[in-house]
C-alpha positions in Angstrom: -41.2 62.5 -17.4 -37.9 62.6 -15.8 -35.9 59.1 -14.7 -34.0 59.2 -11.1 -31.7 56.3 -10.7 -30.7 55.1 -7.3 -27.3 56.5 -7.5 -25.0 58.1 -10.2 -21.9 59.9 -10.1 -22.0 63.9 -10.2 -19.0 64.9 -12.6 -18.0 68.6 -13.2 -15.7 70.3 -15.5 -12.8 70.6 -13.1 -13.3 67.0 -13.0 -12.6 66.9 -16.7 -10.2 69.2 -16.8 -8.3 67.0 -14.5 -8.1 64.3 -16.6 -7.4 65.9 -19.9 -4.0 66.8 -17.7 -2.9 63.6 -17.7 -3.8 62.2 -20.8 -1.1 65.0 -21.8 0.8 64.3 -19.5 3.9 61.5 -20.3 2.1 59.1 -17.4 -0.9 57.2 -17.9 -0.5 54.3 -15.5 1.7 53.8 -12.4 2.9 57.5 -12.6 2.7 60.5 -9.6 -1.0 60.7 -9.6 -1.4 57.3 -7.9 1.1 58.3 -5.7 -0.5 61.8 -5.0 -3.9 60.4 -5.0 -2.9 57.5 -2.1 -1.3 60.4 0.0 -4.4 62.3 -0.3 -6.3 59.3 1.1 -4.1 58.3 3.4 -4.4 62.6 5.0 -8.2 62.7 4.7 -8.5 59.2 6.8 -5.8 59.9 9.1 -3.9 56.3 8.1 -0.8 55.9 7.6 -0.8 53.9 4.4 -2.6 53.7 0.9 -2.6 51.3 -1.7 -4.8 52.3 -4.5 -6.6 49.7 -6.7 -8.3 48.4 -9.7 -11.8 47.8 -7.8 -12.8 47.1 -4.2 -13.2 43.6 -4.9 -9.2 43.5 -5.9 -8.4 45.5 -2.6 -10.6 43.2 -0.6 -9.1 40.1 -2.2 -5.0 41.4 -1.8 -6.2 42.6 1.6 -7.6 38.6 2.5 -3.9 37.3 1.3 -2.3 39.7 3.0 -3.5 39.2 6.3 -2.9 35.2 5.7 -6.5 33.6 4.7 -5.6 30.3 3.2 -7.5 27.4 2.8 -8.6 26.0 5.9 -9.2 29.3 7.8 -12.9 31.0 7.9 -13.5 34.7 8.0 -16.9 36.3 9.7 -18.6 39.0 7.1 -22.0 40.2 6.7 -25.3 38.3 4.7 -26.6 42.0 3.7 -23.3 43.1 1.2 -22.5 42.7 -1.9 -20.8 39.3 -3.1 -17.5 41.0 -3.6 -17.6 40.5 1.2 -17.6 37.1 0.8 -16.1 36.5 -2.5 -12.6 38.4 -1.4 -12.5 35.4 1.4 -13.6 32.2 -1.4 -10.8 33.6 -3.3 -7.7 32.7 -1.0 -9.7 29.2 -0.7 -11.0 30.2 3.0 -14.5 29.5 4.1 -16.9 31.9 4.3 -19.0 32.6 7.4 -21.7 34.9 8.2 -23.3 36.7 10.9 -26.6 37.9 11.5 -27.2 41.7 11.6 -28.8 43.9 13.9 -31.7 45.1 12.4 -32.1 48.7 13.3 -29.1 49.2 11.0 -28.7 46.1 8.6 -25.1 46.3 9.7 -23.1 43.1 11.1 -24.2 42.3 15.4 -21.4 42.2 17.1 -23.2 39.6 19.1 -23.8 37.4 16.3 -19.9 37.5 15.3 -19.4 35.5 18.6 -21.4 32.9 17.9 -19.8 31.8 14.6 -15.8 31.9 15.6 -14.4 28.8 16.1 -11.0 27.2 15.7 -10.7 28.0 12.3 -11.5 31.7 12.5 -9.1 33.5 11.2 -10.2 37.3 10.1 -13.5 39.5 10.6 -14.9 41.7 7.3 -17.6 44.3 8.7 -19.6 46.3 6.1 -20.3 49.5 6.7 -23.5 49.0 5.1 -25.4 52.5 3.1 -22.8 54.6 4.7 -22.8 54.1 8.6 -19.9 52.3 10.5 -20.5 49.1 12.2 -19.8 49.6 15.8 -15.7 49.1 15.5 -14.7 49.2 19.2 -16.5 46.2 19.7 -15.9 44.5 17.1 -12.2 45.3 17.4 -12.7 43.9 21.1 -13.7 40.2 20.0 -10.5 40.1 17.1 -8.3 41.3 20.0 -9.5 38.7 22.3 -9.3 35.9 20.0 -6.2 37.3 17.9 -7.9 38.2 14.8 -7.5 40.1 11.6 -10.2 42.9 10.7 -10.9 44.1 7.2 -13.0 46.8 7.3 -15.5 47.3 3.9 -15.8 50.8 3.5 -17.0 50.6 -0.3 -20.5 52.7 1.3 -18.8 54.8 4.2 -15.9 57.3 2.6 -16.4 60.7 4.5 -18.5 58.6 7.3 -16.9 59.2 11.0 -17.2 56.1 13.5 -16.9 57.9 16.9 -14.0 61.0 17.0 -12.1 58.9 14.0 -12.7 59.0 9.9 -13.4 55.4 8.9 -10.8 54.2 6.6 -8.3 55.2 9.4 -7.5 51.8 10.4 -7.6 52.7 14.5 -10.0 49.6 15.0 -8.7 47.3 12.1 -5.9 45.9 10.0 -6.8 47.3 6.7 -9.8 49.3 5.5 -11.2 49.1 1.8 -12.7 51.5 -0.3 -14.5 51.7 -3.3 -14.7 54.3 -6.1 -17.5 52.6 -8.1 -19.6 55.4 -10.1 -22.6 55.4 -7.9 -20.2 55.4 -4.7 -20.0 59.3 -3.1 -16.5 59.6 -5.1 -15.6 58.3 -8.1 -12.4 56.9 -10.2 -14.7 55.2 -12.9 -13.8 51.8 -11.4 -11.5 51.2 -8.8 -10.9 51.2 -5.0 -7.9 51.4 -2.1 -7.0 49.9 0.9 -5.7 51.8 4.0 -3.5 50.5 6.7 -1.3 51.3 9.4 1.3 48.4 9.1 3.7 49.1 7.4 4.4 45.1 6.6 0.9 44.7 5.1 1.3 47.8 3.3 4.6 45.9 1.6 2.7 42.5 1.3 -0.3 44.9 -0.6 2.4 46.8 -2.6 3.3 43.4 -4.4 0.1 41.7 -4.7 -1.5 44.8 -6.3 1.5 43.8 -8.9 2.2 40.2 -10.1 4.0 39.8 -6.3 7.2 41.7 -7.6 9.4 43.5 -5.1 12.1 46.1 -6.1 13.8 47.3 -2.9 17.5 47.7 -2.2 20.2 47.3 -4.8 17.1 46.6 -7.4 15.7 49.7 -6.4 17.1 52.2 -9.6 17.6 49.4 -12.2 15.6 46.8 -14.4 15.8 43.8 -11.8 12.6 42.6 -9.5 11.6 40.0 -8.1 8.7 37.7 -8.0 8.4 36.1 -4.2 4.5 35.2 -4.1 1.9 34.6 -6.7 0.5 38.2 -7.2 -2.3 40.5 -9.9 -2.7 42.8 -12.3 -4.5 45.2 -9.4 -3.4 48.5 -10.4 -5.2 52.1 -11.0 -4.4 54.3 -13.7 -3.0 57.6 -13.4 -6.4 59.0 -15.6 -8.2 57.3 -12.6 -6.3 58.6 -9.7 -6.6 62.1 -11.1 -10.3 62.2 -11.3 -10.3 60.3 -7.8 -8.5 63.4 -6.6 -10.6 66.3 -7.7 -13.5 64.1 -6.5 -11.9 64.1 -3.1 -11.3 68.0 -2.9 -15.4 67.7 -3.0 -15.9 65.4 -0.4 -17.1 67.1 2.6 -19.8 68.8 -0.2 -20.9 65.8 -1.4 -21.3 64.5 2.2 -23.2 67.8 3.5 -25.5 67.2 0.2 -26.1 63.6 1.0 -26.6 64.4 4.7 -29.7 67.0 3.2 -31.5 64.7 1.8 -31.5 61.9 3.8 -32.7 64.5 6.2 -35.3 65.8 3.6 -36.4 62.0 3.3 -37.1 61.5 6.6 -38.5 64.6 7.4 -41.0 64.0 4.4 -41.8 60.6 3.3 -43.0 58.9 6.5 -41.7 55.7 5.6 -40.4 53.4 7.8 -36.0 53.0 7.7 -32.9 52.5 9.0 -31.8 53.9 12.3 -29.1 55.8 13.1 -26.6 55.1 15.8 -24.8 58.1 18.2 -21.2 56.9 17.4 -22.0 57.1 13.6 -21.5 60.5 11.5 -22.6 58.9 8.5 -22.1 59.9 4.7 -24.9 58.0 3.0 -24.3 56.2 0.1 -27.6 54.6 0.0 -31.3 55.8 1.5 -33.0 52.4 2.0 -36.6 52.5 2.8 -39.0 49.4 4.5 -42.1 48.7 2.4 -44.5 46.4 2.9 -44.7 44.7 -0.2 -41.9 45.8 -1.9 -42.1 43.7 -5.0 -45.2 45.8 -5.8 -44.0 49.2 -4.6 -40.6 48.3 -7.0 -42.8 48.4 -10.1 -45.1 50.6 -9.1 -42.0 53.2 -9.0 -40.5 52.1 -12.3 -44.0 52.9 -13.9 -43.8 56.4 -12.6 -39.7 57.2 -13.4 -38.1 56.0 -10.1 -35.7 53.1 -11.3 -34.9 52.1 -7.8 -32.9 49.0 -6.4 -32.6 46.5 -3.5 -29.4 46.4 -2.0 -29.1 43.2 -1.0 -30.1 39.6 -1.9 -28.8 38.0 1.1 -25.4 36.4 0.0 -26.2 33.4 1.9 -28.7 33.0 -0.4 -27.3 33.3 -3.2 -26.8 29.8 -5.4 -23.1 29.4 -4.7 -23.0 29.7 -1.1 -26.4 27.6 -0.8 -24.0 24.7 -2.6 -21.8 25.4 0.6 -24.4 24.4 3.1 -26.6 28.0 3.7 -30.4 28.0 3.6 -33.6 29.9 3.8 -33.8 30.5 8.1 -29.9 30.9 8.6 -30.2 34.6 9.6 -33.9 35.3 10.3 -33.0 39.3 10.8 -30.8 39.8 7.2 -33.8 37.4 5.2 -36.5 39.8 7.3 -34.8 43.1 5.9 -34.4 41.8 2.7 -37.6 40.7 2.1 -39.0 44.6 3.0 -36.1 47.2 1.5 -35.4 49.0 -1.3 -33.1 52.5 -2.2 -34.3 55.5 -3.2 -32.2 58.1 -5.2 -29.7 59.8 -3.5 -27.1 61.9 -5.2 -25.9 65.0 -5.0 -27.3 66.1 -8.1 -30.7 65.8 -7.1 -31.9 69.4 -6.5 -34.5 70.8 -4.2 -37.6 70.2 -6.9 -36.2 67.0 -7.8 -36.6 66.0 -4.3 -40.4 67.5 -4.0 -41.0 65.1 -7.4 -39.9 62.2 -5.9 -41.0 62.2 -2.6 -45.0 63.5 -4.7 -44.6 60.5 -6.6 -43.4 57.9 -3.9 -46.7 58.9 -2.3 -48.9 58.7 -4.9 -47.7 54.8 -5.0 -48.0 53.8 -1.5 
């Protein structure tokens, strides 16, 4: 019987082939494939500015510091993410808050970020949650009113459009975030990249990414730097970037592939899911469906070869945060999708019979 995962990455031999180049090449870290991969980014999202990175959680985190979170200030994300949302804000020694989400499309309510700003606000991090942007204008309305920074997560939502704009473009945020995880629609093994059109941040990001050194005017050609702020070890390898950017000359397939079966899904199965929202061309990174019991249709599936995964435990409820003052009842909408979702595969990979298997054996479980 044949296994579908959730997600996994679809490599090729040019993919390969691109790699092998560099590790023959005399670069294997912080050479000109960084460099060429960030300006490949930065021309497919339409930003001005790239920093590539060792993981979305690193760009997340250099992205908080950079827009000022420090102890004392709160930042607004999303209870339906994954930890790294909320984990990129604990980091700078903010506090994190959340907001309810609507739940047609599990992503942050624009509504609900009102209601939690106070004094201490300080920043907004929206997830583009399975693929589809959040809806930025209005979101981007509320930070201007109360002069706020937005970080858009876009780990899900490379390729997705939000309106007549790419998301990662920055045209309703400060920074933007991606992520390059294996199961993600592209791929650099690990790693991730945040996108801006300020061309301060993109300095500030420059030096976090790298132990806060700076090397700009005299020091520019010689062996001198200098360390002004407490920064990481953030950076992506040359090997990395190069498979990042034969995975981006595929994009737009991988997207048209994605966009065929969540089609095929929904034409087929029957199943209740997530709506879709006029403003949002999504590229789906994940096809979550709404069971009824879902702890029994999860084994059910693993007993006939669908390994298949929730995506997410409400952060809120995780143990950490619950030591910060969250409980069960917080945000009734995220707790009620949670309870009821789970991801089926979706991959490019998965070919027409694959998807006639699947959807034969989801309904021979339900």
């Amino acid at each position: 019987m044949k296994i579908y995962n959730y997600g996994k990455q679809s490599i090729t031999e040019d993919d390969i082939a691109e790699v092998i180049q560099v590790l023959r090449s005399p670069f294997l870290t912080t050479g000109p494939k960084i460099q060429e991969f960030e300006a490949a980014l930065c021309d497919y999202t339409g930003a001005k500015y790239c920093v590539a990175v060792s993981s979305a959680t690193a760009g997340l985190h250099i992205a908080s510091l950079a827009c000022g979170l420090q102890p004392g200030d709160e930042a607004i994300t999303t209870p339906i993410t994954f930890l790294s949302s909320a984990n990129c804000i604990s980091y700078t020694g903010a506090s994190v808050k959340f907001a309810d989400i609507d739940p047609l499309t599990a992503n942050i309510a624009p509504d609900e970020i009102e209601k939690k700003l106070s004094r201490k606000t300080k920043a907004i991090i929206p997830v583009h949650f399975a693929g589809q942007s959040c809806d930025m204008e209005r979101i981007s309305s509320v930070a201007r009113r109360y002069n706020l920074k937005v970080i858009e997560d876009c780990a899900h939502a490379i390729g997705s459009t939000y309106k007549d704009t790419r998301v990662g473009s920055c045209r309703y945020s400060d920074m933007s975030v991606f992520s390059f995880h294996p199961v993600k629609t592209i791929t650099t093994g690990e790693g991730g990249a945040v996108m801006t059109n300020n061309e301060e941040l993109y300095k500030k990001l420059l030096a976090l990414r790298s132990h806060g050194m700076h090397k700009e005017g005299d020091m520019l050609n010689d062996w001198r730097y200098e360390m002004r702020e407490l920064g990481f070890n953030y950076r992506l390898t040359d090997i990395q970037a190069a498979l990042g950017l034969s995975q981006l000359r595929k994009l737009d397939i991988f997207k048209k592939r994605r966009r065929y079966i969540v089609d095929y899904y929904n034409k087929n199965l029957g199943i209740s899911h997530l709506g879709e929202m006029a403003y949002s061309d999504a590229c789906f990174h994940l096809y979550p469906i709404l069971v009824e019991d879902r702890q029994e249709f999860y084994h059910r599936a693993r007993n006939v070869g669908l390994n298949l995964q929730v995506h997410y435990i409400p952060v809120h409820l995780q143990p950490y945060y619950k030591g910060q003052g969250y409980n069960i009842g917080d945000f009734p909408n995220a707790e009620k999708y949670y309870q009821h979702c789970i991801s089926l595969p979706l991959y490019p990979d998965l070919t027409d019979e694959d998807l006639l298997e699947i959807v034969r054996r989801i309904k021979a479980i339900l």
